[in-house]
Each structure stands twice: as C-alpha cells, then as structure tokens.
C-alpha positions as CSV (number, residue, x, y, z in Angstrom):
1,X,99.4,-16.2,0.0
2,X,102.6,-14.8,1.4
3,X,103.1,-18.8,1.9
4,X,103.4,-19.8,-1.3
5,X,106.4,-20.9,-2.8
6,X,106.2,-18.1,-5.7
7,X,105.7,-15.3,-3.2
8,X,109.5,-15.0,-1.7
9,X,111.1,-11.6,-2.6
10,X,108.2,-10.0,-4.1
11,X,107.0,-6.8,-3.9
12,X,103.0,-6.5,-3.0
13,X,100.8,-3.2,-3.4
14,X,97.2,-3.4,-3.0
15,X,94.6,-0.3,-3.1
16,X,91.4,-0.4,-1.3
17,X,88.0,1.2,-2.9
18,X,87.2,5.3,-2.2
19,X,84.2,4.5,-1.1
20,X,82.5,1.5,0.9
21,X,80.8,-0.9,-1.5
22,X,79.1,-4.9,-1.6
23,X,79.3,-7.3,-4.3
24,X,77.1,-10.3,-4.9
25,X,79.4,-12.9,-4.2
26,X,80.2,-15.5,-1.7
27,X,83.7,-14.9,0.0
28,X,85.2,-17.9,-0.8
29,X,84.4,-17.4,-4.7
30,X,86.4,-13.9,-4.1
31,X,89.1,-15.6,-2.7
32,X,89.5,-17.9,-5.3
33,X,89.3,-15.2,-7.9
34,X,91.8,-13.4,-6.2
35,X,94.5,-16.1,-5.2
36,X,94.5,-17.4,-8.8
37,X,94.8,-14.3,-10.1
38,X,97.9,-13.1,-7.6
39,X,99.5,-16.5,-8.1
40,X,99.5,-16.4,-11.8
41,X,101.4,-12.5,-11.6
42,X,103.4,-14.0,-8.9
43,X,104.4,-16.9,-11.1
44,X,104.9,-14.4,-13.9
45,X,106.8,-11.8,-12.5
46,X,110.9,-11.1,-13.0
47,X,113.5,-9.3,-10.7
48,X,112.0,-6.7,-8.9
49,X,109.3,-8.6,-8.7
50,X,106.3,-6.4,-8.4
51,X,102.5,-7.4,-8.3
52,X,99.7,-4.7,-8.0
53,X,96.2,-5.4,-7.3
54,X,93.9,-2.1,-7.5
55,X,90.0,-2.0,-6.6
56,X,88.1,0.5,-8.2
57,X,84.3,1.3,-9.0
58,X,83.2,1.4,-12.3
59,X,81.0,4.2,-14.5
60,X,77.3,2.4,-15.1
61,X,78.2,2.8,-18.9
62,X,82.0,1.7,-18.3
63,X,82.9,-0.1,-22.2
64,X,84.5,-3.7,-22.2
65,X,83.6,-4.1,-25.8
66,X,87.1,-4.1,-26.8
67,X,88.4,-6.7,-24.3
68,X,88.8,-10.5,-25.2
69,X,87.9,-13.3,-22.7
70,X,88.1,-16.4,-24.8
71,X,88.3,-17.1,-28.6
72,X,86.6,-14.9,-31.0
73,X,84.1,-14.0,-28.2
74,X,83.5,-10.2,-27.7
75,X,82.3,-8.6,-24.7
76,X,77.9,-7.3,-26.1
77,X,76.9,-5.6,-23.0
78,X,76.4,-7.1,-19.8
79,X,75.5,-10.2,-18.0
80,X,71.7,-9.9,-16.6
81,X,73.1,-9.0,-13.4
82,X,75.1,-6.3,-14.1
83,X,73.1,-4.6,-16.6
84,X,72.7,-1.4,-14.5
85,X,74.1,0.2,-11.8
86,X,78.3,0.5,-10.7
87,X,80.7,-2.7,-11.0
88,X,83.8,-2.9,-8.9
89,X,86.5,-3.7,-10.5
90,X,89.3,-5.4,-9.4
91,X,93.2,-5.6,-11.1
92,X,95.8,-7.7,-11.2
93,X,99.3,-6.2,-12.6
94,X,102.5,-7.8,-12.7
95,X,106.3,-6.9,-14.2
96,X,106.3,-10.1,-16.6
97,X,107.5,-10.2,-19.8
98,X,103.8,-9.8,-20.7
99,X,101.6,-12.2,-22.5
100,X,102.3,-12.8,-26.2
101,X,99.4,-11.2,-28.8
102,X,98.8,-15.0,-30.1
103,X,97.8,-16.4,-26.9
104,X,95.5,-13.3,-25.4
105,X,92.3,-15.3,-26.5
106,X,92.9,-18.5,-25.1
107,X,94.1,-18.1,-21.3
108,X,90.8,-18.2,-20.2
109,X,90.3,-21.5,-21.5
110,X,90.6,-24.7,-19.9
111,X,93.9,-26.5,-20.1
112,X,95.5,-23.1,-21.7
113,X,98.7,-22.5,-20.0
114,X,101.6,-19.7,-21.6
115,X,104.9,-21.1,-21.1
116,X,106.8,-19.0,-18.4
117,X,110.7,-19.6,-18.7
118,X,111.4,-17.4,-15.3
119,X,109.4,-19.5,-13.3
120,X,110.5,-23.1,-14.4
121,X,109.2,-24.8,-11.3
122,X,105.9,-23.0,-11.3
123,X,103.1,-25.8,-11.9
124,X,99.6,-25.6,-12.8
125,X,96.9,-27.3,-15.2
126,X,95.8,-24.2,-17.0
127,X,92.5,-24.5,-14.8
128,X,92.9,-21.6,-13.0
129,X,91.9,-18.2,-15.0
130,X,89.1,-20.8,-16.8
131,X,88.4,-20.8,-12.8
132,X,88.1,-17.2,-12.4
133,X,86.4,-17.0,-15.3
134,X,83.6,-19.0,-14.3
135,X,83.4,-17.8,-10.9
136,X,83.2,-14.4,-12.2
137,X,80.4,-15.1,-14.9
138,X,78.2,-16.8,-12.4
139,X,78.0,-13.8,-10.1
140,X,77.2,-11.4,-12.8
141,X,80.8,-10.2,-14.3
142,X,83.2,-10.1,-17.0
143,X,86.8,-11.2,-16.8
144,X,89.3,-9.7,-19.0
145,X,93.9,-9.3,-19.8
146,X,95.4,-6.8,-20.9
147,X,98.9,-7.2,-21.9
148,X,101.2,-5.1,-24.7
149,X,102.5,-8.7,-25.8
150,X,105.9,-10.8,-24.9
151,X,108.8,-8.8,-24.6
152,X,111.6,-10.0,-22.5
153,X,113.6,-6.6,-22.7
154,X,111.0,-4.1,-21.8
155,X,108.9,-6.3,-19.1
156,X,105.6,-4.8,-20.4
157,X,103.8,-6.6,-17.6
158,X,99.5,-7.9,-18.0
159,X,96.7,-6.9,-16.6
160,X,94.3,-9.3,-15.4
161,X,90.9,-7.4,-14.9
162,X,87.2,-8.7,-13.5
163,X,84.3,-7.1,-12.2
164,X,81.1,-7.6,-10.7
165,X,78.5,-5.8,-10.2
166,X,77.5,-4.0,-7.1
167,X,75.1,-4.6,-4.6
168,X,72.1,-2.2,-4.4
169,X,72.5,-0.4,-0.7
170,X,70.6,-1.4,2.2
171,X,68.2,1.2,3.0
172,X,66.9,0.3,6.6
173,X,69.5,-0.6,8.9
174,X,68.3,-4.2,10.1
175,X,67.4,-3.9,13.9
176,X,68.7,-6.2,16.1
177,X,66.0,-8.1,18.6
C-alpha cells in the first residue's frame, strides 16, 4: 500500500482490537476489503492528508438500521451469519471534502464513482466498494459510509465502515501429533 501512487505524503494511523479475536473470512478477501477501502481515503484525502483505520468489537445488539449501503435498501437485522454473537468492525476515515448527501446511496453500486477534483489522476471503474461490498456480504457482514456531505471548506471527511461477525472461540487447543 505504501507503494501506491496515492500514498506519498500521507499520514497513516491504524488501531488494533483490545482484545484477540477471529473472523470468518479468507485473508485475501480481508485484504481486498481493506486495500480498496484505504485507496479510496487515500484518493480522497487533501493536504494533511490523514487516513485512519480503527478495529473495534461490536455490542451483539450494535444498530445499523440507520445506515445506507445501496439505494433505498435499509439495513433489517443481520445476515444469517451474524445474527448473534460480537462483529468486528473495521473503519475507514479520511480528511476529504466528504461525500455529497445525493450520492451516499449509490457508492456501493457498480460503476458508481463521486468525482474527486483533488485527486485528478486517480483512476478507477467504480468496482471497488461494490467489491467490498460483496466480499463483505458473502462472509456474513454489512458495509456502510458515513459522511456529513461535500464541503470543500470544512474537510468533513467519510467514514467507510464494515463488519463481520466473529468467530466462536476454540475451546480445546488442537494437539499436535
């Protein structure tokens, strides 16, 4: 990541978990959620150039009913696999000029770019939160943004959010032969 052409001169903070935990996905599917995710803030930040990814654990009874991930379509509950239990949940933040209010429920749709001025070379098909949406649903979780709107004197910045639920714990340490 520190590679790519959108990464020179930024600023990177990443938190870990509190506490040790496992989700159900393969980690190349992590990786891709991830990279797109970074890469979009990357492409979206402006001078100082700040991205912030955070992982956290989730309350069992955590509320995403007020969250958009596509058009008209409302978070009801959970997916099958993440009906009980914790989720981690990992975010995204960025120092953009945000995301404007029109466009919040389609960027998780394929082909759906938002036009980014400060980044003019920055190039993409609009396939990659439709991506990590996907990826995301497939292992049990929810992908959601949050972003105050487009505001190119304040910087308010979006939050790209997912989770997936958490592994039960292994209870019998496996022996080795």
């Amino acid at each position: 990541l520190a590679r790519h052409p959108s990464a020179e001169g930024h600023q990177f903070t990443i938190s870990e978990l509190e506490q040790p935990a496992c989700a159900a996905i393969q980690s190349t599917d992590l990786l891709r959620i991830l990279l797109n995710l970074t890469i979009n803030a990357l492409q979206s930040t402006t001078a100082p150039h700040c991205v912030e990814v955070i992982a956290q654990l989730l309350p069992p009874d955590f509320d995403t009913t007020s969250f958009h991930d596509s058009t008209d379509e409302r978070f009801v509950g959970r997916d099958t696999l993440a009906k009980s239990g914790q989720l981690i949940a990992i975010s995204v933040h960025d120092n953009g000029p945000g995301i404007p209010s029109d466009k919040l429920d389609r960027v998780f749709l394929a082909f759906s770019r938002v036009d980014n001025r400060y980044d003019s070379e920055a190039s993409g098909t609009g396939l990659g939160l439709a991506l990590v949406r996907g990826v995301a649903r497939a292992h049990g979780g929810k992908v959601w943004v949050e972003s105050e709107g487009h505001d190119e004197i304040k910087y308010p910045g979006s939050i790209f959010h997912f989770q997936l639920p958490v592994e039960p714990q292994v209870t019998q340490p496996i022996k080795q032969p």
